[in-house]
C-alpha positions in Angstrom: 0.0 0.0 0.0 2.2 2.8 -0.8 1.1 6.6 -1.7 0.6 8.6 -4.9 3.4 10.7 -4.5 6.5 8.9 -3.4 8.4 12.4 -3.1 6.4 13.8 -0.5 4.1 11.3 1.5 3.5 7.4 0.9 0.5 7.0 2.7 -1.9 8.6 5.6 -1.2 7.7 9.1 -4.3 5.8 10.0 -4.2 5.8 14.4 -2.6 8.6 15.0 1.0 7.4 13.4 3.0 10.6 12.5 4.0 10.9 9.1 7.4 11.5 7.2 8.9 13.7 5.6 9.7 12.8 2.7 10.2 9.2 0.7 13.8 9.7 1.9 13.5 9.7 5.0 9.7 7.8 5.4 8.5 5.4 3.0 5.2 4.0 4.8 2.9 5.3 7.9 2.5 3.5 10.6 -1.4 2.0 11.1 -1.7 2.0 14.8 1.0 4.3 16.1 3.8 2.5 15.7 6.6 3.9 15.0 8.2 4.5 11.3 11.7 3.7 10.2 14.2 6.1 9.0 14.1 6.2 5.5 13.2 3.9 2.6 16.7 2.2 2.3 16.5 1.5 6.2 12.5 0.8 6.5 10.1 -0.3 3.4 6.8 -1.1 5.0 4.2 -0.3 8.0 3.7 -1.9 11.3 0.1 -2.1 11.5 -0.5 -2.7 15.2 2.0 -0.8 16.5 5.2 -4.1 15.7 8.6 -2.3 14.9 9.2 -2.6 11.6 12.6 -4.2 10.1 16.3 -3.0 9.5 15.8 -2.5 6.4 13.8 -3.5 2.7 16.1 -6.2 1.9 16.2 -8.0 4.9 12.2 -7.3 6.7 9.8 -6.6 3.5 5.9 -7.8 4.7 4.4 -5.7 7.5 3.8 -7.1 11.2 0.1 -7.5 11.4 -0.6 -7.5 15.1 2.9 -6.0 16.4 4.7 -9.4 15.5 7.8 -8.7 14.4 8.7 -9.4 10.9 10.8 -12.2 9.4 14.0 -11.9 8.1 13.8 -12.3 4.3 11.0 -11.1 2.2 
């Protein structure tokens, strides 16, 4: 689920997650306040339940859906 414009905002923060500023630095919101990683090349996708989200696209790809931590390989 990412957002129209890739340059400024992937997608809405749905629960109250802050969101980035830019692709750069935020690729994905966080659904359910938890929080976002530090850019795209660190962090790729949401935690949707308030999980951390991986070190980085390469090695954590899928979401945590319930704040279970995601695997290791996408």
């Amino acid at each position: 689920m990412r957002g129209k414009n890739a340059l400024e905002y992937a997608e809405t923060s749905e629960g109250g997650g802050k969101r980035g500023k830019n692709a750069l630095e935020y690729a994905e919101t966080s659904e359910g306040g938890g929080k976002r990683g530090k850019n795209a090349l660190e962090y790729a996708e949401t935690s949707e339940g308030g999980g951390k989200r991986g070190k980085n696209a390469l090695e954590y790809a899928e979401t945590s859906e319930g704040g279970g931590k995601r695997g290791k390989m996408p």
